[in-house]
C-alpha positions in Angstrom: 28.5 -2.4 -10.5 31.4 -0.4 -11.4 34.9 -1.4 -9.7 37.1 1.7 -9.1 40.6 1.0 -7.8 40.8 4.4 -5.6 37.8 4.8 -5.1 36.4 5.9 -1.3 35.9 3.5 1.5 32.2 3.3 2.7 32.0 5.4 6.1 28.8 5.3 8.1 30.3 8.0 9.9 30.5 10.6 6.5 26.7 9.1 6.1 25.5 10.3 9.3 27.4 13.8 9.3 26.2 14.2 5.4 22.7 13.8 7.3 23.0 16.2 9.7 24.2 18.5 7.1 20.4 18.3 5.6 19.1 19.8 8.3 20.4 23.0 7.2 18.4 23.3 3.9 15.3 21.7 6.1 15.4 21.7 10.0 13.4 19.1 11.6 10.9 21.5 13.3 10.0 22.5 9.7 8.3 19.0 9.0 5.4 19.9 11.0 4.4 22.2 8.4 0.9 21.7 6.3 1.4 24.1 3.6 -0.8 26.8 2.8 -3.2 26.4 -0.4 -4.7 28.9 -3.2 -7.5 30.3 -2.4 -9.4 28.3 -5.1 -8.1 25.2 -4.4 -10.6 22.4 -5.2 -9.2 19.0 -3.5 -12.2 17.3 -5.1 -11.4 18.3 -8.4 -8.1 16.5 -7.7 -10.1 12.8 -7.2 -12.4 13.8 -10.7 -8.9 14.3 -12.7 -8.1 10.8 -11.2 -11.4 9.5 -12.4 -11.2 10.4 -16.2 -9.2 7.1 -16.7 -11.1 4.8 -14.9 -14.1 2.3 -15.7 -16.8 5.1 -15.1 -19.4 2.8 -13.8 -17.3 2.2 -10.6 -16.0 5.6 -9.9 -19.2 6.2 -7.9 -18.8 3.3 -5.9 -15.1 4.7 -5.3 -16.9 8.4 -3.8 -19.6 5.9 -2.1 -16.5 4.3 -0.3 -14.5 7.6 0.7 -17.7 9.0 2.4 -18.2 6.6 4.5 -15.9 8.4 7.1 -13.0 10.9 7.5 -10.6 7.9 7.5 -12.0 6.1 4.5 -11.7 9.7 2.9 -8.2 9.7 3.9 -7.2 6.1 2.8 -8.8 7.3 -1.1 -7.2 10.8 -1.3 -3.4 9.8 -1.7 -3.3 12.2 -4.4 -4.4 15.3 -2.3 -1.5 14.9 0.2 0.3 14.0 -2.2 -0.4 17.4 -3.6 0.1 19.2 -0.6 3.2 17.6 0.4 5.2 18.5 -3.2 4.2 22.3 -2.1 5.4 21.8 1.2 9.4 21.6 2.7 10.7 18.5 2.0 14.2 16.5 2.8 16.5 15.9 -0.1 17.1 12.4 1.4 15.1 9.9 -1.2 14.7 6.4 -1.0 12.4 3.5 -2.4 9.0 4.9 -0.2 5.5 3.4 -0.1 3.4 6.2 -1.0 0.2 5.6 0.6 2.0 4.2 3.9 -1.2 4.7 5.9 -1.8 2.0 9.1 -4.7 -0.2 7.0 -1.3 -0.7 4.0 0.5 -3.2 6.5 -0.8 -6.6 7.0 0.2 -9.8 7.6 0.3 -12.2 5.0 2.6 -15.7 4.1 6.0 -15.7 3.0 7.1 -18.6 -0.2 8.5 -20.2 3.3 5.2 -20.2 4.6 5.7 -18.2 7.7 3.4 -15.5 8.4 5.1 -12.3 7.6 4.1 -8.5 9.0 5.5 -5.7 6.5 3.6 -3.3 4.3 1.6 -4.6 1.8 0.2 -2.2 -0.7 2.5 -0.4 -3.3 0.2 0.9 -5.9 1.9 4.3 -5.4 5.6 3.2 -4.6 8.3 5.6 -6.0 11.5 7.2 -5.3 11.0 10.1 -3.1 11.4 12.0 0.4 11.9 9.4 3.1 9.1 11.3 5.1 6.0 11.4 3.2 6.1 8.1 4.5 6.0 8.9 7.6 3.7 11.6 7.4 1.0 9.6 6.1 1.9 6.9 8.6 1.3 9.6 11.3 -1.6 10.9 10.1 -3.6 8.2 9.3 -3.1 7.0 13.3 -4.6 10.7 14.2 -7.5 10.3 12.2 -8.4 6.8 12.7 -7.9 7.2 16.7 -10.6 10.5 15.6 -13.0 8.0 14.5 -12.4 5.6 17.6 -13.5 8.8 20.0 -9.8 9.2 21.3 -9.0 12.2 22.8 -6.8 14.3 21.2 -3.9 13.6 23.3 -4.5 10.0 22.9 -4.2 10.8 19.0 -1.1 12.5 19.7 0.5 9.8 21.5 -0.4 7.3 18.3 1.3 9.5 15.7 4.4 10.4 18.2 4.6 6.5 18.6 5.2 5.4 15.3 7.6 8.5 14.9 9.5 7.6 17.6 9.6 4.0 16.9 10.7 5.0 13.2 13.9 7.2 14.0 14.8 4.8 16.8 14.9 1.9 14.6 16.5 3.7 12.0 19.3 4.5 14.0 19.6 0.4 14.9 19.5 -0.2 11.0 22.3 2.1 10.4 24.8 0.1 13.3 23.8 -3.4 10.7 25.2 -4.5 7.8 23.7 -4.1 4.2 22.9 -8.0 4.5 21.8 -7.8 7.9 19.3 -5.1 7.1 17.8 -7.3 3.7 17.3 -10.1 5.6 15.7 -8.3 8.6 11.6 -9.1 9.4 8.7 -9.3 11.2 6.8 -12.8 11.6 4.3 -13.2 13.7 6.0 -15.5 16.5 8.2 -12.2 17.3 5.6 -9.8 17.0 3.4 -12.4 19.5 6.1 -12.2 21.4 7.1 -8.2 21.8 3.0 -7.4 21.9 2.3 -9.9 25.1 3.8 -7.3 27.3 2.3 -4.2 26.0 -1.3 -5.7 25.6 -4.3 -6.7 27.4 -5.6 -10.3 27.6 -8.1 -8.6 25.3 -5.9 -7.0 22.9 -3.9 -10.6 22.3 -7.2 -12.2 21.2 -7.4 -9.3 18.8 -3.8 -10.6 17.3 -4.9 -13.8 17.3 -8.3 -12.6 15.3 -5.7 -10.9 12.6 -3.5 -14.5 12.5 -6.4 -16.6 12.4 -8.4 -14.3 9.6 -4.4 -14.5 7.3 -4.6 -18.3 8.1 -8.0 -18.6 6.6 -7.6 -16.9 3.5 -6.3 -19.3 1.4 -7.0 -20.1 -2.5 -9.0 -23.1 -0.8 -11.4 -20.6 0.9 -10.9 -18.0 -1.9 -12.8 -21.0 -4.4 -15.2 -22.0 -1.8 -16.3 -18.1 -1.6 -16.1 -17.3 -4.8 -16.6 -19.9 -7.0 -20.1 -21.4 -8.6 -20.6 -25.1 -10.1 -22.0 -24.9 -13.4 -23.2 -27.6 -15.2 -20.4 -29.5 -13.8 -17.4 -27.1 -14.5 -16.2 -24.4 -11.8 -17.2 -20.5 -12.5 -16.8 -17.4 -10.8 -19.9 -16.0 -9.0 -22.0 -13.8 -10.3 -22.1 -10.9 -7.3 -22.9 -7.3 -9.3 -20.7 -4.9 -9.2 -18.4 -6.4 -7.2 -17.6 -9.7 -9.0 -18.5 -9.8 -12.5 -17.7 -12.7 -14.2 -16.5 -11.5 -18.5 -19.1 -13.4 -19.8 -21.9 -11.2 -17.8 -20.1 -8.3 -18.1 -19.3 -8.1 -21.8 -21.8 -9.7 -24.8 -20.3 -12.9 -26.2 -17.6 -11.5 -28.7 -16.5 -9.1 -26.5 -15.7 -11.9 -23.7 -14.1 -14.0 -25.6 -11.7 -11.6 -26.9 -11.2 -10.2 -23.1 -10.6 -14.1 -22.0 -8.0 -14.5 -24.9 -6.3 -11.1 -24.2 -6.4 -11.7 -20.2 -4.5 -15.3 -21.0 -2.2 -13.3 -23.2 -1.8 -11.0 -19.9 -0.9 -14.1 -18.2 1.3 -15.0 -20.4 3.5 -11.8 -20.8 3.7 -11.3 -16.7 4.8 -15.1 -17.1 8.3 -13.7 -18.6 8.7 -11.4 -15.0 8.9 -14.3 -13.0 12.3 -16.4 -11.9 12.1 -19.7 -14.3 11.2 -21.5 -11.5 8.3 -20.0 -11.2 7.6 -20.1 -14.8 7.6 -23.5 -14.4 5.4 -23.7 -11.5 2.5 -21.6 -13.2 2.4 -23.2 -16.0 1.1 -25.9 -14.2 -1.9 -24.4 -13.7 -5.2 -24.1 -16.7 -6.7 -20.6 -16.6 -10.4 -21.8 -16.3 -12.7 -18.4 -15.6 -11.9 -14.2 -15.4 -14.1 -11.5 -13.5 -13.4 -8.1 -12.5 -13.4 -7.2 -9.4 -13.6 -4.3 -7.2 -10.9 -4.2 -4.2 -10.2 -1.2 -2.1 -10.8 2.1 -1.3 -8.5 4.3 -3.8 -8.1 1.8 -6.3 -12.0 1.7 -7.1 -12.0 2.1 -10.8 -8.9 0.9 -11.7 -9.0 -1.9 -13.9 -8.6 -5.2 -11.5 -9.5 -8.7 -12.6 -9.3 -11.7 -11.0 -8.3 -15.3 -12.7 -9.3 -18.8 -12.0 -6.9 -21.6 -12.2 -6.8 -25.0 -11.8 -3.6 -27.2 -10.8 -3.6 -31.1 -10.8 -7.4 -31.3 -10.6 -10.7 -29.7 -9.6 -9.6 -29.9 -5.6 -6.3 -27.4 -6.6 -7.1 -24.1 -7.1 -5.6 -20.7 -7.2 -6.4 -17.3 -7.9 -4.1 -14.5 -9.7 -5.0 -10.6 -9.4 -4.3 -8.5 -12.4 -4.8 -4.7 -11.2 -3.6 -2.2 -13.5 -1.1 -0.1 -12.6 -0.7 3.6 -13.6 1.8 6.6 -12.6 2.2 6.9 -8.8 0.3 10.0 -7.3 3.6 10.9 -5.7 5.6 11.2 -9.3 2.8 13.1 -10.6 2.9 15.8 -7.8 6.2 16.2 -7.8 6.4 16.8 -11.8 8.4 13.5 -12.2 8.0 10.7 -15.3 9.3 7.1 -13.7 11.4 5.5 -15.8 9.1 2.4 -15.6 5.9 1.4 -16.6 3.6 1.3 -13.8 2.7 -2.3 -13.1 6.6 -2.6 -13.8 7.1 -0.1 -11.0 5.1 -1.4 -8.8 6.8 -4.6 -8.7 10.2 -3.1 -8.2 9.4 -0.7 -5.3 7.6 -4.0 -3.4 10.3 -6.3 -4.3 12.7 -3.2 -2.8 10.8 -2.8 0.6 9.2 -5.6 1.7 11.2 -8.4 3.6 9.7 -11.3 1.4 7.7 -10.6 -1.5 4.4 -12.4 -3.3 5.5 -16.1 -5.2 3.6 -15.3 -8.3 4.6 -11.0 -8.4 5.1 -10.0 -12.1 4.2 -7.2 -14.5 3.2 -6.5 -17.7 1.8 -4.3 -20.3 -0.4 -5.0 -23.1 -2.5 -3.1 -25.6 -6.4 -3.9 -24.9 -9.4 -4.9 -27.0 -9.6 -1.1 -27.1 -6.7 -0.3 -28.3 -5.3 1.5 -25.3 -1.9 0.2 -24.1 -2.3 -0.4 -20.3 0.3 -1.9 -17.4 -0.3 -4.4 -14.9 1.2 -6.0 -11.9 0.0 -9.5 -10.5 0.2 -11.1 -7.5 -1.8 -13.6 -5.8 -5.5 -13.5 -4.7 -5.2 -14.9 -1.4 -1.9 -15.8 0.4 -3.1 -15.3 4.0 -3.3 -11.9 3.7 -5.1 -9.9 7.1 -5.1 -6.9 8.2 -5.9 -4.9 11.7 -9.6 -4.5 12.3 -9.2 -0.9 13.2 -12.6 -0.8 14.7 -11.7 -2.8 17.2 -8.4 -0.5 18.0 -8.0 1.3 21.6 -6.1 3.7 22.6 -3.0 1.7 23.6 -3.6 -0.7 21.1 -3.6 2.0 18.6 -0.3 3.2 19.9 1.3 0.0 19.6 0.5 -0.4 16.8 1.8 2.6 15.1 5.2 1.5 17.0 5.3 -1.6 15.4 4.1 -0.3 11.8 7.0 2.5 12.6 9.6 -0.1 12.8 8.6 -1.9 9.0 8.1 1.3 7.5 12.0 2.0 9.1 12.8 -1.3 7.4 11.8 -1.3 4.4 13.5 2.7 3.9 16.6 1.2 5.0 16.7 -1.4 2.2 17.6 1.4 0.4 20.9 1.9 1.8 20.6 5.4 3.7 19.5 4.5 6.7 23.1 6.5 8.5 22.2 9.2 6.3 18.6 9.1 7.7 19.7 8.7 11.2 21.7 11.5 10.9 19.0 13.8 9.9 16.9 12.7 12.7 19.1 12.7 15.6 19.0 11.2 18.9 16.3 14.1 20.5 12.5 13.9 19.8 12.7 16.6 17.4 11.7 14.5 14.6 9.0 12.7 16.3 7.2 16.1 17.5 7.3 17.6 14.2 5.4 14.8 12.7 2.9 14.0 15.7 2.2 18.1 14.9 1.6 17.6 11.1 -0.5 15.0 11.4 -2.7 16.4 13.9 -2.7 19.1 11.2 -3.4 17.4 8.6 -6.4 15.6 10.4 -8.1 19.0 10.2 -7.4 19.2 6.3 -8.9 15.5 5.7 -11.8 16.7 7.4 -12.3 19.9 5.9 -11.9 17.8 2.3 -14.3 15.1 3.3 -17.0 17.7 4.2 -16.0 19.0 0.5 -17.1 15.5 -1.1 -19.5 15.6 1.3 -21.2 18.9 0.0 -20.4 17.8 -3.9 -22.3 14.9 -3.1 -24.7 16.6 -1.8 -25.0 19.3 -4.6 -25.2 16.7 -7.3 -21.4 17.6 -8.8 -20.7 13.8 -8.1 -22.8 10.6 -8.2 -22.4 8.3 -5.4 -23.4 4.0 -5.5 -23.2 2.0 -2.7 -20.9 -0.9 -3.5 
C-alpha cells in the first residue's frame, strides 16, 4: 500500500458517474449480443484442443458426460463461450470473476466456523475479467436447464431476468456499504431458510431441507465409510474402475511407489500455502492411501487425486483433493498469460470471492514422475458440500433460485472493490437485466446447436465416448 499525502479522497459518487461513462464505449442494450461466428467454426474442435493435455483414457468419459443433455453440454463447454464472449462487446469494468458461474457452481458447504455457508463454489476458471461473463453464464445456464425441465420459454425468461435483476439490485446495496461491510457479507443457511419460506411451497422447503441435510451428511466420516476398504487390517481406498482407482491398481509397483512418494511431496509443498496454524493442524494427520478420481463434468481428464489420512487413530479420518490446475479458459480466449500458476490462481480468485473459504485450500506446483511440471490446488474432499438437485427444480423454484445465486455472484464481484462503478453502469432501469435474459435465451440456441455437433461427432466416429 502506497501512502500519498495529496492524494484523492475515495468518492463513491466519481465511482458511479465513471460507470455510467462505460456505457458509452458499450451500452447496456448491447450485452444481449451473441456474436456472429466464421463460417468454419468448429466448437468441437475447441473441447479436442482442451483434450490434448489430459489423461486420454478419461477424456471419453468427459464427451460421455456432456452428451447426456444440452445442460450437461453446457456445464463442460466453458471454453466455447468463453470463445464466443472474447469476440463479442464487452465492458471494460474487470473484477475477480468466476468463470464458469453457471447455477450447478454454487452450493452450500461448511464454513472453519462450522456454519453452513451458500456462495459459489467452483473456481477452476477464476480470472480477472469482464464483470458480466459472469453473469451471462449465470443467465444462461438458468435458460437452458429450465429447457430441460419442460418450462415454457417465458418461464425460462423469467429465470434468467431473475438472477439479472437480483444481481444489479444487490450491487447497488453493496455499493451504499463499506469495504468491511461488503468482506464480511454472506449467505448461511438460517437466512436463506428464512428469505425462501415466503417464496416457496411446503414442497419446495423440503427440497432445501434435502440440499442441507445432503451438506450435513457429507462429511470425511461418510466420505471413509463410502470410500474406504479394510484390508488385511489397514484402511484402503476402493477399488471402483474408472472412477476411483487406487495408485497401486492403476500403476505397476515401481510406478506407485514413486506416484505415492511424489503425491506426499505434493502434500508437502501445498503445506507451505497454508496459515501456520494450519500447518500445524495437517501435520497431524499420516497420509495412509492415494487414488485418482474422476469428479465433474468439465474437469474430466484433468489430473485429480484424492488422499487418505488418518488423525489420532483409525476412527479420525480425512480426505484432501489434489486437482490440477491449468490456465483459465477465460485468459486463454482473451489472449492473456496470468501472472500465476494455475493451482496458484485458483486459490487466489476463491479466497477473493467467496465469503469463507476451504480450511485446508493451498497450491502447488511440482515436476511429475514424467517430467512435466504441473500445478495444483487442494482443498478438502468433503466439508458438507451440496448442491441443488436441478431435477427436482420448478418453475418458481428455478427463479428463486437464480435470484438468490444473483445476489452471491453480486457479492463476491463486489469484493473486488467496484461495486459503485458497477452500479453505475447498470443503472436503476431493467436495461441490464433485459439485455442478459435476451442473451441467454440466445445462447441456449448456440448450446444446442453445439451439443447436436458432439452429438453428430459422436455419431461419425471423430470422438470416442465411455460411459463413466
Amino acid at each position: 500500500m502506497k501512502f500519498v499525502h495529496d492524494a484523492p479522497l475515495p468518492n463513491r459518487e466519481f465511482d458511479r458517474q465513471r460507470g455510467r461513462a462505460h456505457r458509452d464505449a458499450v451500452p447496456r442494450s448491447a450485452l444481449s449480443d451473441v456474436v456472429d461466428r466464421s463460417p468454419n467454426f468448429d466448437p468441437v474442435a475447441l473441447l479436442e484442443a482442451q483434450s490434448v493435455d489430459r489423461v486420454s483414457d478419461l477424456v471419453p468419459i468427459r464427451y460421455h458426460r456432456m452428451l447426456e443433455s444440452p445442460f450437461a453440454f453446457f456445464r463442460g463447454a466453458a471454453v466455447i463461450q468463453a470463445d464466443d464472449l472474447s469476440r463479442g462487446p464487452s465492458s471494460a469494468i474487470e473484477v475477480q470473476i468466476c468463470g464458469d458461474a453457471h447455477l450447478s457452481n454454487f452450493g452450500v458447504f461448511a464454513s472453519p466456523e462450522r456454519r453452513l455457508i451458500f456462495d459459489v463454489n467452483d473456481f477452476d476458471e477464476t480470472t480477472v475479467g469482464p464483470f458480466e461473463w459472469d453473469v451471462k453464464r449465470l443467465a444462461a445456464s438458468l435458460v437452458i436447464a429450465g429447457e430441460s425441465l419442460g418450462l415454457t420459454v417465458r418461464q425460462q425468461e423469467n429465470a434468467a431476468l431473475s438472477a439479472a435483476r437480483s444481481y444489479r439490485n444487490s450491487m447497488r446495496e453493496f455499493s451504499k456499504m463499506g469495504a468491511m461491510e461488503v468482506w464480511y457479507a454472506a449467505l448461511d443457511l438460517d437466512s436463506l431458510i428464512l428469505e425462501l419460506q415466503d417464496f416457496f411451497s411446503d414442497e419446495a422447503m423440503r427440497q432445501v431441507d434435502g440440499v442441507i441435510s445432503r451438506a450435513k451428511g457429507k462429511t470425511a466420516q461418510r466420505a471413509f465409510e463410502k470410500l474406504v476398504d479394510i484390508v488385511d487390517g489397514r484402511p484402503r481406498i476402493a477399488y471402483d474402475p474408472p472412477l476411483l482407482i487406487p495408485l497401486d491398481r492403476l500403476f505397476d509397483l515401481a510406478e506407485s511407489v514413486s506416484m505415492s512418494e511424489w503425491l506426499a511431496s505434493v502434500i508437502e509443498g501445498y503445506a507451505t500455502t497454508l496459515p501456520s496454524d494450519r500447518q500445524e493442524l495437517l501435520a497431524q494427520f499420516t497420509p495412509i492411501d492415494f487414488a485418482r478420481k474422476v469428479v465433474g463434468v468439465g474437469s474430466v481428464g484433468t489430473r485429480c487425486y484424492i488422499m487418505l489420512l488418518l488423525g489420532r487413530d483409525g476412527a479420525d479420518p480425512f480426505f484432501l483433493q489434489a486437482k490440477e490446475a491449468n490456465a483459465s479458459v477465460v485468459d486463454r480466449a482473451r489472449g492473456i498469460v496470468s501472472p500465476y500458476d494455475g493451482g496458484e490462481r485458483v486459490v487466489r480468485g476463491q479466497r477473493m470471492m467467496q465469503a469463507t473459504s476451504d480450511l485446508f485450500l493451498g497450491w502447488h506446483k511440482v515436476i511429475g514422475i514424467d517430467g512435466i511440471e504441473r500445478s495444483f490446488y487442494m482443498r478438502q474432499l468433503y466439508d458438507n458440500k451440496a448442491s441443488i438437485n436441478i431435477e427436482r427444480l420448478t418453475a418458481q423454484t428455478l427463479s428463486v433460485y437464480g435470484r438468490v445465486c444473483g445476489w452471491v455472484l453480486a457479492r463476491a464481484h463486489a469484493r473486488s472493490g467496484k461495486s459503485s462503478e458497477i452500479a453505475g453502469f447498470l443503472g436503476k432501469s431493467p436495461r441490464f437485466d433485459e439485455a442478459i435474459a435476451s442473451y441467454a435465451l440466445a445462447y441456449q440456441r448456440r448450446n444446442n446447436e453445439d451439443y447436436a455437433a458432439l452429438l453428430a461427432a459422436k455419431e461419425s466416429g471423430r470422438i470416442t465416448t465411455v460411459e463413466g
